[in-house]
N, C-alpha and C positions, 0 to 999 in steps of 0.2 A: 582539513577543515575548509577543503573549498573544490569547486569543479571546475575544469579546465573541459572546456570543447573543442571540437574539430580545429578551431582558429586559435587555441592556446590561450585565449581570455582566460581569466581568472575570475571566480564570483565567488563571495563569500553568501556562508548559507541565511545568516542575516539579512544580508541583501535582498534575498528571495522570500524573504518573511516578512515584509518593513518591518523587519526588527525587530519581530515577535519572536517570544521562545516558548509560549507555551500554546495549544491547541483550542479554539475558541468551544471546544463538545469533547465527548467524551466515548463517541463513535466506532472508531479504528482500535483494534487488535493489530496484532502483526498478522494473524492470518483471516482476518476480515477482510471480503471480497469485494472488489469496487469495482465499477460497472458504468461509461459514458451510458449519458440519457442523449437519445438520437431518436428528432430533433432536439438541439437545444432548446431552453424556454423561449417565448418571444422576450420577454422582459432582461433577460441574462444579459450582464455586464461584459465587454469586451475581455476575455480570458488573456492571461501575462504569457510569453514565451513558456515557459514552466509548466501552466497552467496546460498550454496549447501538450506540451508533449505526456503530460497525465492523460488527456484527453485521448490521445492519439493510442498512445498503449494499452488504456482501457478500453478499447472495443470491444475486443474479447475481457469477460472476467478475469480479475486479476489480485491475488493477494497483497497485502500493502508490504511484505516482507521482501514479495519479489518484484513490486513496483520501486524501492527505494534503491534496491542493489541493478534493475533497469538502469535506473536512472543516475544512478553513484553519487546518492545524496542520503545524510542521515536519513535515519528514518523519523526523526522529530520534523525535520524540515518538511517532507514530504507529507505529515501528517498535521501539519498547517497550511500546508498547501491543499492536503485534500478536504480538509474544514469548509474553506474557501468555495471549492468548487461543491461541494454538496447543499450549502447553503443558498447559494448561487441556484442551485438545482441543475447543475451539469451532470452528476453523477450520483451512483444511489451506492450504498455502502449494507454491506450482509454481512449479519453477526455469524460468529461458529457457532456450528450447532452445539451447547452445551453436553459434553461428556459424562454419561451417566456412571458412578461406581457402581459396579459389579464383581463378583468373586474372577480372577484371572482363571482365564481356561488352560487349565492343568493341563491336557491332552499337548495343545498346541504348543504352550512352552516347553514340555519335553520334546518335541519332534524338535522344533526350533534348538533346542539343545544339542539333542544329535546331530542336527544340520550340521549345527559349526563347530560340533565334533569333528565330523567328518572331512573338514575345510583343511 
């Protein structure tokens, strides 16, 4: 329940939240893609260390599932942190594209079958 850096500090994840446990929006999935906005807004508030290394990973798009394990922080913590910064307007967050049901394709789950027959 806590992250230890290069200098062996210790932070609880609390710390990194002022003490927030829940998500101020309802935004982030685990595989919802978040995305720094470059430049930042003029108006944007001085971003926390934290904030800074979201920012920095997100250059490239990035799912919040593998921003969290990046970073070696729950992933509630990260997901108040990224509240934060989207509100802020640092970064922009992309839903999954909704999964349509359909009949599974019989062909392919038999090959798939024989695949790992054959393993």
């Amino acid at each position: 329940m806590s992250e230890g850096d290069a200098g062996g500090r210790l932070v609880r994840p609390f710390t990194l939240t002022g003490g927030r446990t829940r998500p101020s929006r309802a935004d982030f999935a685990l595989i919802t893609t978040v995305t720094a906005v470059d430049p930042p807004p003029a108006r944007a508030p001085r971003p926390q260390p934290e904030h800074l290394r979201i920012l920095k990973l997100c250059a490239e798009p990035m799912a919040v599932a593998e921003l969290a394990a990046r970073l070696d922080l729950p992933v509630s913590v990260v997901v108040i942190l990224l509240c934060d910064l989207l509100e802020a307007g640092r970064i922009t967050a992309r839903a999954p594209h909704p999964v349509t049901r359909s009949a599974p394709d019989l062909d392919l789950l038999q090959k798939v079958r024989e695949g790992l027959g054959r393993l």
